[in-house]
DOKOL-807353 format. One record per residue (C-alpha): residue in three letters; x negated, y, z; residue number from 1. Coordinates in steps of 0.5 Angstrom, whole numbers. Layout:
N
(ala; (X; Y; Z); NUM)
...
//
This chain:
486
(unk; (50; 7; -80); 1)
(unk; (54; 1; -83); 2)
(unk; (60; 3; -88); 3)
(unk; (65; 7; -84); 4)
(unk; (71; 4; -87); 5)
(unk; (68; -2; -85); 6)
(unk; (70; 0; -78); 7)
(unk; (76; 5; -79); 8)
(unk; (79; -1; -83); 9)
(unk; (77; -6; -77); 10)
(unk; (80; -1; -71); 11)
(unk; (87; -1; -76); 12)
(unk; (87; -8; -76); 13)
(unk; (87; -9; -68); 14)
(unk; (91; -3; -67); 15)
(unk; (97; -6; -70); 16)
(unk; (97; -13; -66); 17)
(unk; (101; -12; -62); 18)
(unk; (98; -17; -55); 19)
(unk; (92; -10; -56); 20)
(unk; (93; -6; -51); 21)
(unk; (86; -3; -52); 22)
(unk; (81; -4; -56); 23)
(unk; (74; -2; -59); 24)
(unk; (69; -3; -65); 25)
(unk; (61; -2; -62); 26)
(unk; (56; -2; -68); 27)
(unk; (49; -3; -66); 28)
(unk; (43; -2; -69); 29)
(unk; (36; -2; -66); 30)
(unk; (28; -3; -67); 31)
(unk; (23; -3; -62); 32)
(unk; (16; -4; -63); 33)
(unk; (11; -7; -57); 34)
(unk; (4; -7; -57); 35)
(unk; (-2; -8; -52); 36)
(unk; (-9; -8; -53); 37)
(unk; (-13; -12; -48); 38)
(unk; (-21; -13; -47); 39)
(unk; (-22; -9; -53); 40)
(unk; (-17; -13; -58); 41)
(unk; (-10; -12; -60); 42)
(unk; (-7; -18; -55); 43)
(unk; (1; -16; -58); 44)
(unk; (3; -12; -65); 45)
(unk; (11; -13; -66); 46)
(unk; (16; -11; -69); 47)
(unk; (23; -13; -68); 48)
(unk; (29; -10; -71); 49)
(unk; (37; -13; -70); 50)
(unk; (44; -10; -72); 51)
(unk; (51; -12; -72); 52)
(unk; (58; -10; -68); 53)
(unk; (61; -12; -62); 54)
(unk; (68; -13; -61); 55)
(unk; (72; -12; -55); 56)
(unk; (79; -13; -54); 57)
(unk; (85; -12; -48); 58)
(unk; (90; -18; -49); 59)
(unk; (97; -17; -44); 60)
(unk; (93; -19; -39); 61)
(unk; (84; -21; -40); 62)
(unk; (79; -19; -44); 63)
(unk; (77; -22; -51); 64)
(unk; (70; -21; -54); 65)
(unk; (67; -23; -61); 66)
(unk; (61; -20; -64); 67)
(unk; (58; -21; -72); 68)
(unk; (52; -19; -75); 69)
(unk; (55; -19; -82); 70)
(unk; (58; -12; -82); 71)
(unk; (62; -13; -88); 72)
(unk; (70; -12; -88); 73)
(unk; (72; -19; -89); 74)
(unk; (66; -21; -83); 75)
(unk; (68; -15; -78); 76)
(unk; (76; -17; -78); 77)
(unk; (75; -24; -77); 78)
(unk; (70; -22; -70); 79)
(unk; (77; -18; -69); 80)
(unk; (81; -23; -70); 81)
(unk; (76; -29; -66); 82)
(unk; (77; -23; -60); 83)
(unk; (84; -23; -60); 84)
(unk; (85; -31; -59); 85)
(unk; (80; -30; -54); 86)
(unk; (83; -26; -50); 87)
(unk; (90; -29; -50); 88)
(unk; (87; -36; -48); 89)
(unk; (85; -32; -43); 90)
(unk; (91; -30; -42); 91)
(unk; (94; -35; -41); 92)
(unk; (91; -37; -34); 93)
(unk; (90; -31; -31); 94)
(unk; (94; -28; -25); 95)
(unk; (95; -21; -26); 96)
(unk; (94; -17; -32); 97)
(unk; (87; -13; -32); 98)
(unk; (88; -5; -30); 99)
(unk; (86; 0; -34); 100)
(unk; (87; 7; -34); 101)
(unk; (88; 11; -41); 102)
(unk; (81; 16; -42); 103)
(unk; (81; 21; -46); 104)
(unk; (79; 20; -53); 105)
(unk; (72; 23; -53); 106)
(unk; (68; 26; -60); 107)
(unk; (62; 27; -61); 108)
(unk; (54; 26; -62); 109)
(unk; (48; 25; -57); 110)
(unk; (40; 24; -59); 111)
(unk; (34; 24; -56); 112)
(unk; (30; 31; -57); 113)
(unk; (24; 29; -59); 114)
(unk; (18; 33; -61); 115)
(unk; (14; 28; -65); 116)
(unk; (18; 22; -67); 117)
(unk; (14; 15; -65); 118)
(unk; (16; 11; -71); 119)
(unk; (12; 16; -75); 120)
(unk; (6; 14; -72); 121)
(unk; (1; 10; -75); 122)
(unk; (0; 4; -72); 123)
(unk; (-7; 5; -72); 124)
(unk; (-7; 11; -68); 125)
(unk; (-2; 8; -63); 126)
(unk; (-8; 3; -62); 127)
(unk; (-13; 8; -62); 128)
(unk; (-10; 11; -56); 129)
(unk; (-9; 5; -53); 130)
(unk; (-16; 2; -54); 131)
(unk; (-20; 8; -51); 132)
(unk; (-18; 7; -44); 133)
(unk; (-19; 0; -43); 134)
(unk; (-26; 0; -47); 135)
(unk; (-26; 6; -41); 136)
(unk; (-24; 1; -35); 137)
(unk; (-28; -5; -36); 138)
(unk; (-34; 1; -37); 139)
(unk; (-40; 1; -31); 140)
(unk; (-39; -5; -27); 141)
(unk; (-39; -13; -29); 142)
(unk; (-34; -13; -23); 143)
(unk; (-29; -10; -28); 144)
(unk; (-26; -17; -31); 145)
(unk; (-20; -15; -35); 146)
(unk; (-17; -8; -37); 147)
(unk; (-10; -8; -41); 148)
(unk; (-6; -2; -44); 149)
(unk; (1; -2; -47); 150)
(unk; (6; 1; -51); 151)
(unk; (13; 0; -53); 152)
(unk; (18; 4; -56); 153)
(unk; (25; 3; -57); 154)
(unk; (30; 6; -63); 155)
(unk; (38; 5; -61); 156)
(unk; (43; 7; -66); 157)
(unk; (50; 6; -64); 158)
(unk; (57; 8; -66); 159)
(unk; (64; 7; -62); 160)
(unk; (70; 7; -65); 161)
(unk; (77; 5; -60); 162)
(unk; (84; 5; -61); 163)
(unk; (84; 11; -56); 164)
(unk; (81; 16; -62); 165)
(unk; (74; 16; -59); 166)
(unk; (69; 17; -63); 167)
(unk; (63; 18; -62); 168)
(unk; (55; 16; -65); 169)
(unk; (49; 17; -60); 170)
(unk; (41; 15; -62); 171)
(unk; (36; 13; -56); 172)
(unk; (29; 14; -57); 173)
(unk; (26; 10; -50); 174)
(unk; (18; 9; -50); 175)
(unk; (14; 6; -44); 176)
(unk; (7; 7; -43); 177)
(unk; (1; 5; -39); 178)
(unk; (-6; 0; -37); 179)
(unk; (-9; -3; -32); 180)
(unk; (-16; -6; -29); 181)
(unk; (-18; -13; -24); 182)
(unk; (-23; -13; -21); 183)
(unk; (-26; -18; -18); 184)
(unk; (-30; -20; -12); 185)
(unk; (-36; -25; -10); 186)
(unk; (-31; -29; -7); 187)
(unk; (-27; -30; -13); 188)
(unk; (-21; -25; -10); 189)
(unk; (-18; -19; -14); 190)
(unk; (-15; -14; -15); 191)
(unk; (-11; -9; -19); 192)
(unk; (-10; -2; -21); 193)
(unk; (-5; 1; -25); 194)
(unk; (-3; 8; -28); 195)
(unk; (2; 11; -28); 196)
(unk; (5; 5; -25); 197)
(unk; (6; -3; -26); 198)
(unk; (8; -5; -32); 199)
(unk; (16; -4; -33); 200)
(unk; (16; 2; -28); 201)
(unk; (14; 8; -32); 202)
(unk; (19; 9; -38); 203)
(unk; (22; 15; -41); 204)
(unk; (26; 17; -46); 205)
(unk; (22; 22; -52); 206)
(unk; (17; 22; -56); 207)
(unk; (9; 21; -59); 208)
(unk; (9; 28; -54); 209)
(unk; (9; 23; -48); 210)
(unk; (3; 19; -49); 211)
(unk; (-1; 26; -49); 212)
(unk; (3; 28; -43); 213)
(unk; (1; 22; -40); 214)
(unk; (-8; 22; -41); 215)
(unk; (-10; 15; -40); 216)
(unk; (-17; 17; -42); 217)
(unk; (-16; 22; -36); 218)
(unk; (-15; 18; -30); 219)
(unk; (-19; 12; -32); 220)
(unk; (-24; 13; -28); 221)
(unk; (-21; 14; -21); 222)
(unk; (-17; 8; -24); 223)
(unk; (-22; 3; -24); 224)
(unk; (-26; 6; -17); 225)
(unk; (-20; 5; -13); 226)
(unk; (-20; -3; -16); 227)
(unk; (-27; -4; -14); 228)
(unk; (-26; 0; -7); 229)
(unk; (-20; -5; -6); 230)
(unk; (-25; -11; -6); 231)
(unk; (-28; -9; 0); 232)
(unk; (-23; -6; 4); 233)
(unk; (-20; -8; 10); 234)
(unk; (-13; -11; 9); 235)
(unk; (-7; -6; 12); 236)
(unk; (-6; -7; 20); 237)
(unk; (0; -11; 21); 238)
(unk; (6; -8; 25); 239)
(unk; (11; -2; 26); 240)
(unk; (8; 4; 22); 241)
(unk; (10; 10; 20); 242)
(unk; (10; 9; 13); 243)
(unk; (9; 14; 7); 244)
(unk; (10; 11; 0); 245)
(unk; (9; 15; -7); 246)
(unk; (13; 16; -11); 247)
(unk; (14; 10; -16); 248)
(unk; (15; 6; -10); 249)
(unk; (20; 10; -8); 250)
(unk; (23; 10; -14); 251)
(unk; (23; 2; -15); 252)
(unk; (26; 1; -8); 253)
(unk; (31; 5; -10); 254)
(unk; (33; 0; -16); 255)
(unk; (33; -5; -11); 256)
(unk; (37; -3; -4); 257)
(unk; (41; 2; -8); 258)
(unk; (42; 1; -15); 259)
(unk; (43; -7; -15); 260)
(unk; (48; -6; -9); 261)
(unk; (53; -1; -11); 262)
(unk; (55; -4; -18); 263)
(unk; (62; -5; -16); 264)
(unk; (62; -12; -20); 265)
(unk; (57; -14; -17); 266)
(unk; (61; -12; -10); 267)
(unk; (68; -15; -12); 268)
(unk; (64; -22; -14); 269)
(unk; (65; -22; -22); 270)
(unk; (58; -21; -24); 271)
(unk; (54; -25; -18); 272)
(unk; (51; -30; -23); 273)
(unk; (43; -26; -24); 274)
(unk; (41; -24; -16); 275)
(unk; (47; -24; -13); 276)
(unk; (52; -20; -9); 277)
(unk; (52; -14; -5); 278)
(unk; (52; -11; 2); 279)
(unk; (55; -6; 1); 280)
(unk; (63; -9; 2); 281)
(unk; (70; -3; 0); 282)
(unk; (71; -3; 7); 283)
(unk; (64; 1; 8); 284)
(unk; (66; 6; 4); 285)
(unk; (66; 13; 7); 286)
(unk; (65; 11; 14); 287)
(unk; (57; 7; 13); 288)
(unk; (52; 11; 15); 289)
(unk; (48; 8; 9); 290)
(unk; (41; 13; 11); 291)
(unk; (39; 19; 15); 292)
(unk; (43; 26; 13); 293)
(unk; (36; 28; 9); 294)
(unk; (39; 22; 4); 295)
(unk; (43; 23; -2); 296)
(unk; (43; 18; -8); 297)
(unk; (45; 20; -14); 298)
(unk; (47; 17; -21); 299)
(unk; (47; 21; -26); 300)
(unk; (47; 20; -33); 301)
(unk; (46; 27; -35); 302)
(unk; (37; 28; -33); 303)
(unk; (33; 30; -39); 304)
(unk; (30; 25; -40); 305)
(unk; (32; 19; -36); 306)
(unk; (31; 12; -39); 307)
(unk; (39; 11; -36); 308)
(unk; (41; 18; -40); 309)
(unk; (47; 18; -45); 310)
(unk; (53; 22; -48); 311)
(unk; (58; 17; -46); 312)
(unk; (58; 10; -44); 313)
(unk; (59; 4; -48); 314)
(unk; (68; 5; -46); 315)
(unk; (68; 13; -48); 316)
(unk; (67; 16; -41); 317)
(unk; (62; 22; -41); 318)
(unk; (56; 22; -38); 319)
(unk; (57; 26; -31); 320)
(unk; (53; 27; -24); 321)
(unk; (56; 23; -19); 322)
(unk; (53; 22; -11); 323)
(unk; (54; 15; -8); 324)
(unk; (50; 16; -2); 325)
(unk; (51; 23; 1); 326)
(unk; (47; 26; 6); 327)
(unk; (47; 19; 10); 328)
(unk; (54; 17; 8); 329)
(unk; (56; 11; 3); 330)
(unk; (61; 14; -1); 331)
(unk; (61; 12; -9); 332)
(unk; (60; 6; -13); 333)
(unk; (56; 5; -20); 334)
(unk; (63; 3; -23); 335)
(unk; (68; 2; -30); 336)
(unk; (75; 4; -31); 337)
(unk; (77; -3; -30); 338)
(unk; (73; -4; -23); 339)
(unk; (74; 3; -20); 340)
(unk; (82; 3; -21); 341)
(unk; (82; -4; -17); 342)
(unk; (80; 2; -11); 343)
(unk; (85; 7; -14); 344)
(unk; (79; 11; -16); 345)
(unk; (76; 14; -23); 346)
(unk; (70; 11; -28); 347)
(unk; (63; 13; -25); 348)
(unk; (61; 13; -32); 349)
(unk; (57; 7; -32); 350)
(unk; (59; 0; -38); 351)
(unk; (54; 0; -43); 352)
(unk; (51; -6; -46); 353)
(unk; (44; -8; -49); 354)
(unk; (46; -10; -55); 355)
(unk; (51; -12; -61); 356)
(unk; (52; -18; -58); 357)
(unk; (54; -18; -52); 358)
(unk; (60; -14; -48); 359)
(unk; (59; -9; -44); 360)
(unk; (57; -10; -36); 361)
(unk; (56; -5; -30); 362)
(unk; (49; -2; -31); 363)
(unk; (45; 3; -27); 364)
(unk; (44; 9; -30); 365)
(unk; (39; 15; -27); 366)
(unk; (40; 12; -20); 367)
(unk; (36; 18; -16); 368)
(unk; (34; 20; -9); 369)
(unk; (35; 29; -9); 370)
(unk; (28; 32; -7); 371)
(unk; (27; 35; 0); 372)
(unk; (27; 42; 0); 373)
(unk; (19; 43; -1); 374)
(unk; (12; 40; 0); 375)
(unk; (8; 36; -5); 376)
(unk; (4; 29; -2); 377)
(unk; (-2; 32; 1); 378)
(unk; (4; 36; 5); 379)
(unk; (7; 30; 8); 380)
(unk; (0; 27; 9); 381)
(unk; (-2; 33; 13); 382)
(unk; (5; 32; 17); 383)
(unk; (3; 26; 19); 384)
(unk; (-1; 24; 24); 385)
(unk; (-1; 17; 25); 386)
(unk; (0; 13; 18); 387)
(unk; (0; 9; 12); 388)
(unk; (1; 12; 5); 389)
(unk; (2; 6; 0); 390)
(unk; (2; 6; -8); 391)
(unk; (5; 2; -13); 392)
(unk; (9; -5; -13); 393)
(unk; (6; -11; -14); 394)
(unk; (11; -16; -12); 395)
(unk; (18; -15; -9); 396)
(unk; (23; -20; -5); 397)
(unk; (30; -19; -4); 398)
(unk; (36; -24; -1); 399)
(unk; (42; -24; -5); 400)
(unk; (46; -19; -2); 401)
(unk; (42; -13; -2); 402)
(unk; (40; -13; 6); 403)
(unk; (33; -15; 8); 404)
(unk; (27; -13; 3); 405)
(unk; (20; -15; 3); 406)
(unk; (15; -11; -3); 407)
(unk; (8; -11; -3); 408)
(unk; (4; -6; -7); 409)
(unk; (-3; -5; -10); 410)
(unk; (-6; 0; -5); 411)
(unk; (-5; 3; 2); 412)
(unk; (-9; 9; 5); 413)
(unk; (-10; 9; 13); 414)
(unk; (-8; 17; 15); 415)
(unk; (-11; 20; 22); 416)
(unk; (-9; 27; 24); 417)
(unk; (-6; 29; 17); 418)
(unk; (-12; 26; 14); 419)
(unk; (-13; 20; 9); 420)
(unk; (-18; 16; 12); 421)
(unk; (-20; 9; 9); 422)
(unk; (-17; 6; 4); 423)
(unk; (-13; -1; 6); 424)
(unk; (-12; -7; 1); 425)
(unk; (-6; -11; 0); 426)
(unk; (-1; -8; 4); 427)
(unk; (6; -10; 5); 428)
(unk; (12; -7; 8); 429)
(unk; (19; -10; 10); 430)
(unk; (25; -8; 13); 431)
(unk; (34; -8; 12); 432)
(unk; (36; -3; 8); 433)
(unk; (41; 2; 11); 434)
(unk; (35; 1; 18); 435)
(unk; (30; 4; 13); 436)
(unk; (34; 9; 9); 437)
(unk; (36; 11; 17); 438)
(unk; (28; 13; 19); 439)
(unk; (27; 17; 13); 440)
(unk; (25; 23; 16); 441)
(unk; (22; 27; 10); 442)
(unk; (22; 27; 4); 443)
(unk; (18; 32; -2); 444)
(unk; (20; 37; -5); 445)
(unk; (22; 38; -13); 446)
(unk; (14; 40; -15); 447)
(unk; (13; 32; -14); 448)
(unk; (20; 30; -16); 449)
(unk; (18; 25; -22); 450)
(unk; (24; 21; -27); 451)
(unk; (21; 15; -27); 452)
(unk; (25; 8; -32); 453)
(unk; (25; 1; -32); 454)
(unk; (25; -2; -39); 455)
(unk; (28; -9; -36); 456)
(unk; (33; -10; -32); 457)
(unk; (37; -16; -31); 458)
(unk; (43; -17; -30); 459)
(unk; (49; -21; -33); 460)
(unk; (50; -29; -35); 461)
(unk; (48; -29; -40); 462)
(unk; (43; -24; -38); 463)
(unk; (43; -17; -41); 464)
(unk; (36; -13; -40); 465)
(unk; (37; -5; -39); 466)
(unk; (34; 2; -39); 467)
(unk; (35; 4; -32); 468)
(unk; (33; 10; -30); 469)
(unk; (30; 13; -22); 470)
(unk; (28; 20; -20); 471)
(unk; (25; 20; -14); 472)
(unk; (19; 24; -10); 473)
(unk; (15; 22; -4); 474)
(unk; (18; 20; 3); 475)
(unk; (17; 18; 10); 476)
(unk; (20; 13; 13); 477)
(unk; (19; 12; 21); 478)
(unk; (18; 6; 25); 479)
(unk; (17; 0; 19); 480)
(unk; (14; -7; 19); 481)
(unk; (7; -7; 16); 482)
(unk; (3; -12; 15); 483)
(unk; (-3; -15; 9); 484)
(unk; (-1; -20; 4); 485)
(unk; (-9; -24; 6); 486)
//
């Protein structure tokens, strides 16, 4: 951690401006490391490391932000005072003096729990686990073209001192890890299977004791089976289905028509830039009957475990739980305490930013869907009498307002009678969000609920990439437009 004189001296110095009406000193310090092996080599072994200290000052009426790498006293200060001019011209043209209500001055600490700190690992242990699964993936079949496994892990330190007395240190550990196969047909075509999930989809926050969790070696097998018996399925049929989707795919469509769309910026238009608007407008608020009543989403920032969980964000405000769709109802935004007090409401606790450099913005956190009350995936594949189960994402599109969605994904089984009968290649499905969500009849219970983490989202101008977090278990959604991407 930088000297803590440092800070203190540069929080004294903003508090004695008097055009500061609030302000904040962000030290961050973070390492990462990324590493993947492909084809029995090690394609990628990086290291990356950066620290440094955001500055975030409220003039009369704008914001001025400045940042340093230099976190010397004399450096710091000059960050401060390039802030407070910028929030003064600022000023200058802007309208109305930007709303922020006062928060109470928050202390404390937050850390990853972790069993075996990854950054204690020898590298060539990483490796190692790494290399076994692709070596086992490529095994057995000269249609087995290319196999890859991943790793990356991340180390944040961070310390927020504000004018409001908030003092707070928090230290995040987030790891991803996962492989893939291709193989390919006579024709030339290919296909693809992943686990846990395609890459940027599977990430935690933990330890080295995830990776065992996970067992690359254990499932390379059914793995690559499943890549060579895509090469001579059917494509999926096309039109009105009874969809049942798997938990990862739950999970990222969740990210895409719920998460993206109740960012309050992005609603009130000052955060558009980087994939648009949303649907989901204030006069919704409360009265849009988003999905059907078995539907609550939920942003929470307190899951164990979560790739959007923390103590406090990036403006003090403790992490909480807190619904925005309940039981089919639109009723919250992911919001910061300048965006929610334009609609007369609190903070849902969600500014954070992906580094030193860069001022913090509305970010998902743990956006997730509640379980059912019980049932596994073979449950709700035995509920079903006519349809078709679909795996892992492949590709997705959007319009820039969160409505109308078309994602394809790696694998689909055809279900008769309660029964998974012949697997189905390059499956599609479309639909408009609040439609889709409305058709949800079922969704499972607890025992298949999974936390799963996205490792880059973007957002901002320029563009932020955050650890976001979704639970999600397996669900069934009626009357969905299928079809086969070939």
């Amino acid at each position: 951690m930088p000297p803590d004189a440092a800070l203190r001296a540069t929080l004294d110095w903003l508090r004695k401006q008097p055009s500061v009406r609030y302000a904040e000193v962000r030290f961050v310090d973070a390492r990462g490391e990324r590493l993947r092996v492909r084809d029995g080599r090690p394609e990628q072994v990086t290291a990356e490391a950066s620290r440094g200290v955001g500055i975030r000052v409220l003039g009369p009426k704008a914001w001025g932000f400045a940042c340093s790498p230099d976190i010397g006293e004399g450096a710091l200060q000059a960050a401060a005072a390039r802030a407070v001019a910028i929030a003064r011209a600022s000023g200058a043209v802007a309208r109305t003096p930007i709303a922020f209500p006062e928060q109470p001055a928050a202390r404390g600490r937050y850390e990853t729990p972790l069993a075996i700190d990854p950054l204690t690992v020898p590298l060539e242990d990483k490796l190692a686990t790494l290399d076994a699964p692709v070596r086992a993936l490529r095994a057995g079949d000269a249609r087995l073209a290319s196999a890859e496994a991943w790793m990356d892990w991340t180390r944040q330190e961070k310390r927020l001192l504000s004018t409001e007395g908030t003092d707070v240190t928090q230290s995040f550990t987030f790891g991803a890890c996962g492989m893939h196969v291709f193989a390919r047909g006579d024709d030339g075509a290919s296909q693809r299977r992943s686990y846990p999930t395609w890459q940027g989809g599977d990430g935690f926050q933990g330890g080295w004791e995830r990776i065992g969790a996970l067992d690359l070696n254990a499932h390379a097998d059914r793995v690559k089976d499943e890549a060579l018996a895509l090469l001579v399925a059917p494509p999926c049929p096309s039109g009105p289905q009874t969809l049942l989707l798997e938990s990862s795919q739950v999970a990222l469509q969740v990210h895409e028509s719920c998460g993206h769309p109740t960012e309050l910026d992005r609603v009130l238009g000052s955060e558009i830039s980087l994939a648009g608007g949303s649907f989901l407008q204030p006069h919704l608020l409360g009265k849009l009957r988003y999905g059907s009543p078995i539907v609550t989403l939920v942003a929470d920032a307190t899951s164990p475990g979560g790739h959007g969980t923390f103590g406090w964000d990036d403006e003090g405000v403790p992490a909480g739980t807190r619904p925005l769709i309940d039981h089919g109802l639109f009723v919250d935004y992911l919001s910061s305490r300048e965006t929610a007090a334009g609609l007369g409401r609190a903070s849902t606790g969600t500014m954070r930013a992906d580094g030193w450099n860069r001022p913090p913005i509305i970010r998902m956190i743990n956006v997730s869907l509640d379980p059912g009350a019980a049932g596994t995936l073979e449950d709700l594949v035995a509920d079903t009498d006519d349809g078709v189960l679909v795996a892992t994402d492949k590709s997705w599109s959007i319009d820039d307002l969160r409505l109308n969605f078309q994602f394809s994904c790696e694998v689909a089984w055809e279900i008769k009678r309660g029964k998974r009968t012949r697997l189905l290649r390059n499956p599609f499905y479309t639909g408009i969000t609040p439609r889709f969500w409305g058709s949800c009849d079922a969704i499972c219970g607890a025992e298949d609920w999974r936390l799963w983490g996205v490792s880059t989202c973007g957002k901002g101008d320029p563009m932020q990439s955050m650890h976001v977090g979704h639970g999600a278990a397996p669900a069934r959604f009626r009357d969905v437009t299928m079809g086969s991407a070939s």
